[in-house]
Wavefront OBJ file of the C-alpha trace (Angstrom):
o trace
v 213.035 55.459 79.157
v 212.342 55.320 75.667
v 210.629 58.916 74.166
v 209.334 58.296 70.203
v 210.983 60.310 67.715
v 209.083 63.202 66.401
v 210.582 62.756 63.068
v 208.424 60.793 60.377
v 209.521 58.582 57.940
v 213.394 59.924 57.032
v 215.492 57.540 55.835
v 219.210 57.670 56.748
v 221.162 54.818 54.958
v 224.810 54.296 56.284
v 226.850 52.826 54.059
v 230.329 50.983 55.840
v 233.102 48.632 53.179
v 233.515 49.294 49.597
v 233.031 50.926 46.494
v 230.292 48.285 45.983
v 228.507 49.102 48.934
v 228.875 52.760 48.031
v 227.300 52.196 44.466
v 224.466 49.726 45.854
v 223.547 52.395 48.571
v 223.320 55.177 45.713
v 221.106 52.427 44.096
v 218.815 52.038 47.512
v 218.377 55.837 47.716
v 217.375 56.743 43.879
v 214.420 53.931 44.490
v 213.520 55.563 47.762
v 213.828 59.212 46.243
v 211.523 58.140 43.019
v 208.964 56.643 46.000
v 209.322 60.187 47.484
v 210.830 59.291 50.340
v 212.995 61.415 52.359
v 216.411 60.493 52.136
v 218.520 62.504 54.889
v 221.466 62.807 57.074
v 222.009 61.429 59.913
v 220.837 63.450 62.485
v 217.425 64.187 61.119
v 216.467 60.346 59.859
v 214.348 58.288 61.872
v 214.556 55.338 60.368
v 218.028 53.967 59.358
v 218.993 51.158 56.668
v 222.962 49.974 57.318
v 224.758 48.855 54.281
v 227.413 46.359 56.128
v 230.331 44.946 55.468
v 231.463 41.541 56.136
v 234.694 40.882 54.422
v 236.771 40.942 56.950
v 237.449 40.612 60.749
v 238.049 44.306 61.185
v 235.178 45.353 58.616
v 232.972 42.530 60.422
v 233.234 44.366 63.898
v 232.791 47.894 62.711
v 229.468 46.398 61.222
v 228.236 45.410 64.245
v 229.812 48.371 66.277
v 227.637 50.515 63.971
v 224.381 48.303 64.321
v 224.444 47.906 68.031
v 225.355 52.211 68.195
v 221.597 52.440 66.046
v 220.081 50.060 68.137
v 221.106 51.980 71.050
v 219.946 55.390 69.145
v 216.474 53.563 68.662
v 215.937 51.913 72.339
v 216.723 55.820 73.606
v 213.918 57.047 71.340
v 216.726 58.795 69.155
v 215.391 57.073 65.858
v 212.265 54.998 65.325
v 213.448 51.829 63.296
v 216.491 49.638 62.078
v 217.069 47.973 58.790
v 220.333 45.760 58.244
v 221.683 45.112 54.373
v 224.936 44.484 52.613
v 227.634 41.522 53.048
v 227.566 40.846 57.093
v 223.723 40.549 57.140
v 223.731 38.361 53.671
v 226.448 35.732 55.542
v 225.020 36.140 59.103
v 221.279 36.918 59.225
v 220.370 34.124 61.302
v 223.286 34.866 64.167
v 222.604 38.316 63.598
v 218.486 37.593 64.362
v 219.592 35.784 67.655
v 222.308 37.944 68.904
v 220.885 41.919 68.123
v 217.012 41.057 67.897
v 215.965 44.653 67.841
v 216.846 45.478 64.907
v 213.655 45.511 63.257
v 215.022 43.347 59.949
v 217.770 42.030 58.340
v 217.869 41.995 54.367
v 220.614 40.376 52.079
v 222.459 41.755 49.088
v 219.950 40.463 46.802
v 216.948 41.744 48.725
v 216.393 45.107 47.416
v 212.982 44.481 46.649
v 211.983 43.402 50.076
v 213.794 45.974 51.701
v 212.172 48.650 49.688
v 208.456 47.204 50.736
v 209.669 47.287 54.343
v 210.544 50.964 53.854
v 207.022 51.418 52.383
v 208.018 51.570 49.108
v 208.127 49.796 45.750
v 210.956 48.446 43.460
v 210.699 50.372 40.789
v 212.381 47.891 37.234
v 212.389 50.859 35.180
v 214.712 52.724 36.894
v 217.788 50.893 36.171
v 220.680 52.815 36.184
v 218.995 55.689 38.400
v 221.237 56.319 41.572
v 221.615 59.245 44.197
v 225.182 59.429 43.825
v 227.077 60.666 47.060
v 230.679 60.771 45.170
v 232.200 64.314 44.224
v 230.361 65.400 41.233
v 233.129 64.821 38.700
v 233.666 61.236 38.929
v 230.954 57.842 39.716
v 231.456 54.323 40.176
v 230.045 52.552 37.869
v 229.456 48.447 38.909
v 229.625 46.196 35.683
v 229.329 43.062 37.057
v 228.111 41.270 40.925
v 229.282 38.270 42.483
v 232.807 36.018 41.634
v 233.448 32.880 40.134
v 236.892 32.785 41.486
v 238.130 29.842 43.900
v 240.748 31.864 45.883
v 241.221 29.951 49.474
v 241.407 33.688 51.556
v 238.042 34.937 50.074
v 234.372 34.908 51.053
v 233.040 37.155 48.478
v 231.614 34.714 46.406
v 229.258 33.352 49.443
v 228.186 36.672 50.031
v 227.825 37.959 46.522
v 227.192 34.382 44.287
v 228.614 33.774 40.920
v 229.722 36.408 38.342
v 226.795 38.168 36.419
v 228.090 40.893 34.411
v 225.494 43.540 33.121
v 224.547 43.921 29.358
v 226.488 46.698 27.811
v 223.708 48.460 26.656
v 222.431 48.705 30.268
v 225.734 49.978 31.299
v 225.436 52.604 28.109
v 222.564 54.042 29.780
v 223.562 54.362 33.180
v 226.688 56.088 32.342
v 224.859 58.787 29.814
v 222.209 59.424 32.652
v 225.059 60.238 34.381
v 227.065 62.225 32.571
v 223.963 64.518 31.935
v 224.456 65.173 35.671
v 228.163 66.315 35.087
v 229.947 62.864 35.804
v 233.761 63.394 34.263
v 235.195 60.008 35.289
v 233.398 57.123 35.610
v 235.600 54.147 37.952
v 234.516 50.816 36.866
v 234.091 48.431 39.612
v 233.352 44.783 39.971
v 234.699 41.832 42.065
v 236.593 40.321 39.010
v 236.857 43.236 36.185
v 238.513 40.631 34.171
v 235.842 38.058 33.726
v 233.074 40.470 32.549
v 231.423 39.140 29.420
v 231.771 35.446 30.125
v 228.472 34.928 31.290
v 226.646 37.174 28.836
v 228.243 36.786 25.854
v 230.414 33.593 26.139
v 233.560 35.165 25.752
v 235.702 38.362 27.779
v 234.137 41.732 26.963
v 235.462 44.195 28.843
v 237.538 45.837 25.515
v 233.851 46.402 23.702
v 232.295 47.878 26.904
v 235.142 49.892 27.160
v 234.635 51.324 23.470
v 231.170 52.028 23.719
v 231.441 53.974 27.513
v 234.064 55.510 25.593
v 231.528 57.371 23.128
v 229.268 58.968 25.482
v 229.412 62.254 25.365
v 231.015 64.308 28.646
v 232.642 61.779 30.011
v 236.335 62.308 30.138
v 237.846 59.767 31.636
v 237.453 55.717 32.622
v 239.367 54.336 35.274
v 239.863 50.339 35.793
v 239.526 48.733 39.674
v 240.080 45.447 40.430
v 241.042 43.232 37.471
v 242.628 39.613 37.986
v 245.710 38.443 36.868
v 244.414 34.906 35.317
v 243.134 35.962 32.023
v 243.408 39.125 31.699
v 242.017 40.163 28.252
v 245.138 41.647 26.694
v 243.013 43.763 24.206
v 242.025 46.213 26.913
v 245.685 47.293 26.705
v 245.446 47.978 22.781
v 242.309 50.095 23.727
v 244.467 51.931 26.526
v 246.680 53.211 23.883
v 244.442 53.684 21.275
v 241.523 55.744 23.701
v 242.815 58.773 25.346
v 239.244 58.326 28.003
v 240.814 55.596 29.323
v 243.381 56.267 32.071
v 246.607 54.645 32.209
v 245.811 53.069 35.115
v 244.907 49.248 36.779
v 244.110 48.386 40.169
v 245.108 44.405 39.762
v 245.174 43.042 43.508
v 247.624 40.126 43.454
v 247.818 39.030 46.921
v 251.160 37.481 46.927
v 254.144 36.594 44.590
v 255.490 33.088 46.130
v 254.346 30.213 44.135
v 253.975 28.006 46.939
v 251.647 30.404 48.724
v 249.962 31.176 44.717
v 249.108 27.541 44.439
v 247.490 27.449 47.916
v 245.527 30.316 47.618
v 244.459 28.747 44.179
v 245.028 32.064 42.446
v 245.916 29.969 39.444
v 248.823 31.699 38.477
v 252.869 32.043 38.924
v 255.346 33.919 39.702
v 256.642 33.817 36.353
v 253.508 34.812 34.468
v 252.755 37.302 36.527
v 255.953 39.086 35.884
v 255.229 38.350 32.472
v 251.592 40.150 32.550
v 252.847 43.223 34.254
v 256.101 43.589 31.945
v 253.844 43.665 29.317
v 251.657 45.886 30.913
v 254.471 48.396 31.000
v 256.010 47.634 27.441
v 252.163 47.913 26.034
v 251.025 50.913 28.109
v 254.972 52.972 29.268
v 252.524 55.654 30.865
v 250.620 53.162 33.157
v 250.121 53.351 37.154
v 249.886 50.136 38.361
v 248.336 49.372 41.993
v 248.028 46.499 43.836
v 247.272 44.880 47.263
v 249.162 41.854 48.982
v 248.347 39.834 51.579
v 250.874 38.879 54.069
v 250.642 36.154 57.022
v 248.572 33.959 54.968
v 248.905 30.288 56.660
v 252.031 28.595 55.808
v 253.742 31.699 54.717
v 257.333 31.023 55.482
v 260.553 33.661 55.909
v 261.834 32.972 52.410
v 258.317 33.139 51.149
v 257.985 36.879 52.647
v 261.194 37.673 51.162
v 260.828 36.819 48.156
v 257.762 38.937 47.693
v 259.370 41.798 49.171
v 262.187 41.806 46.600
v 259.702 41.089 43.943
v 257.957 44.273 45.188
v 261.262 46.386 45.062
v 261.868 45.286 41.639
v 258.206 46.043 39.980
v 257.823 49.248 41.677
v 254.284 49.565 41.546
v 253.073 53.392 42.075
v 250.788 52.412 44.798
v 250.753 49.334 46.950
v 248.702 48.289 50.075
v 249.264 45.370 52.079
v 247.326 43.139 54.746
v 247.734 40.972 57.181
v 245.761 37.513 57.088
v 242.125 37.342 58.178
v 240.994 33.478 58.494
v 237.105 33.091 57.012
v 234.340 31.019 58.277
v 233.972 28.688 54.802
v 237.119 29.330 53.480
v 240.176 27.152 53.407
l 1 2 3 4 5 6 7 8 9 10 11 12 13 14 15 16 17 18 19 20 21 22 23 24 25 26 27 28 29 30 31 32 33 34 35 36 37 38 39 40 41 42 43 44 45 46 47 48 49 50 51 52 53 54 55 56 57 58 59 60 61 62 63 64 65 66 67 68 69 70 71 72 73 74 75 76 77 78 79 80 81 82 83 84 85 86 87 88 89 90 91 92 93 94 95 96 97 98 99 100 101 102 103 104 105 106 107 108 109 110 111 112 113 114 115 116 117 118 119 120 121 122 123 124 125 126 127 128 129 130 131 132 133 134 135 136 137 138 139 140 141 142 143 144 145 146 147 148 149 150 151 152 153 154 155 156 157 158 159 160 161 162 163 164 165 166 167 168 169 170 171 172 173 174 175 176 177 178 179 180 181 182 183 184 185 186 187 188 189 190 191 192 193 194 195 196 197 198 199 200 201 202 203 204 205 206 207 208 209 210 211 212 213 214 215 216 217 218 219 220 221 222 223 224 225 226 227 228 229 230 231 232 233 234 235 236 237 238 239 240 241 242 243 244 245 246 247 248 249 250 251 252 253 254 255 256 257 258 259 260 261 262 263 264 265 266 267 268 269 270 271 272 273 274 275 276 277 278 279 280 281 282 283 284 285 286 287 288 289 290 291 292 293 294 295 296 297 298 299 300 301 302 303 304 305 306 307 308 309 310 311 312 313 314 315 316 317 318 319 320 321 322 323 324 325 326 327 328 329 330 331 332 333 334
């Protein structure tokens, strides 16, 4: 039998995926702290917003593992209401409506707004670039940019997240001295496409200038680069690498496979040749660099000889870090 909480109006968001997901979170909880709501763990909220995932199959099912577990906590009595955001909800709300209707709503990743009435609370425009970080102190992501304009066949990101918007530097100034007052050292820059930022804004690739003016606030110490593209990648960032010691000699460049058959089907609109080239001039630019990247392997049509050859490609870049996964097939992909 279901007993009502005797807790009132604490909010425990639970964030599940990415960096992205971590930094939109932070974003959901400075709103709800500047509407003086209670923002608490999980045992002492009664009302709980999930941040989910979709990317993925494995992601996909610990999303809905961790909705049905609330729903579960709430028909028991155990917490009062459900909120669903982030990536799964975005791609399925109206499965999601039909198959777990007690969750109380389902919001997208563009419905901050809403979900912040729901919670009793207002958006608040003027507090852009005002987060409850949960990272260590010393270091904060900082998002430049939302959404991807890539075509890559394995990917769904861009119908959960739209097209590329990248954020006006001066914005992204702000953000990062608001938190460097609050003892931020490194700030990680994060997007879905690194590479691309500026193209919207300011009609051409911008990351170098953003990079120089992050570079002058005071008390931060160091900038680290996650998840650039290969296509296009804006060769004056490497210039600033040497020339900036706050800028870590360091990219996270996912390039999901070497074999130019598999390139060309996954329309990652490269080679294996030029992206050789890139990283061979990533090392004769930058000698001191630390180079990670993710592969995919599996992906359909992938034969022996393919997998081979990106395994002896991998021996012979010796990349300091390297994580590889198998295949995951999604809905509106191809």
């Amino acid at each position: 039998m279901r007993t009502k909480s005797v807790k009132k109006n604490r909010i425990n968001v639970v964030t599940l995926g990415c960096s992205k997901n971590v930094y939109d979170s932070e974003v959901l909880m400075g709103q709800l702290k500047a509407n003086d709501k209670a923002v608490v763990h999980e045992e002492e909220g009664n009302i709980v917003v999930i941040n989910t995932c979709g990317f993925i199959a494995n992601a996909k099912e610990e999303s809905v593992n961790t909705i049905l577990e609330y729903v579960d906590k709430k028909q028991s009595g155990a917490v009062d209401k459900v909120f669903v955001t982030g990536c799964l909800s975005e791609r399925y709300k109206p499965d999601l409506e039909k198959e777990i209707p007690d969750v109380d709503e389902y919001f997208g990743t563009s419905d901050l707004p809403n979900l912040l009435k729901a919670l009793g609370a207002d958006y608040k425009h003027e507090l852009i670039g005002e987060r409850l970080t949960t990272t260590p102190k010393n270091y904060a992501y900082l998002k430049i940019a939302e959404g991807c304009d890539r075509p890559c066949s394995f990917c769904a990101i861009p119908l959960m997240r739209g097209k590329h918007r990248s954020k006006p530097i001066e914005e992204l100034v702000a953000e990062t001295e608001k938190l460097a007052t609050k003892g931020v050292k490194e700030l990680i820059l994060i997007a879905q496409d690194l590479t691309y930022y500026g193209l919207d804004l300011y009609k051409k690739r911008n990351l170098a200038q953003l990079l120089k003016e992050l570079s002058k606030v005071e008390g931060i110490e160091w900038i680290r680069l996650h998840y650039a593209f290969p296509t296009g990648f804006p060769m004056d960032v490497l210039e600033l690498m040497k020339e900036e010691p706050k800028i870590c000699n360091y990219i996270d460049i996912p390039l999901q496979h070497i074999s130019d058959p598999i390139l060309k089907s996954m329309r990652r609109g490269t080679t294996k040749a030029k992206t050789t080239r890139l990283l061979q001039d990533f090392r004769q630019m930058v000698p001191e660099m630390a180079i990670r990247t993710t592969l995919i392997v599996g992906y359909p049509g992938e034969t022996e000889e393919d997998f081979l050859t990106m395994k002896e490609w991998v021996k012979e870049m010796r990349f300091e870090r390297l994580g590889c996964f198998t295949y995951s097939h999604e809905e509106n992909t191809h």
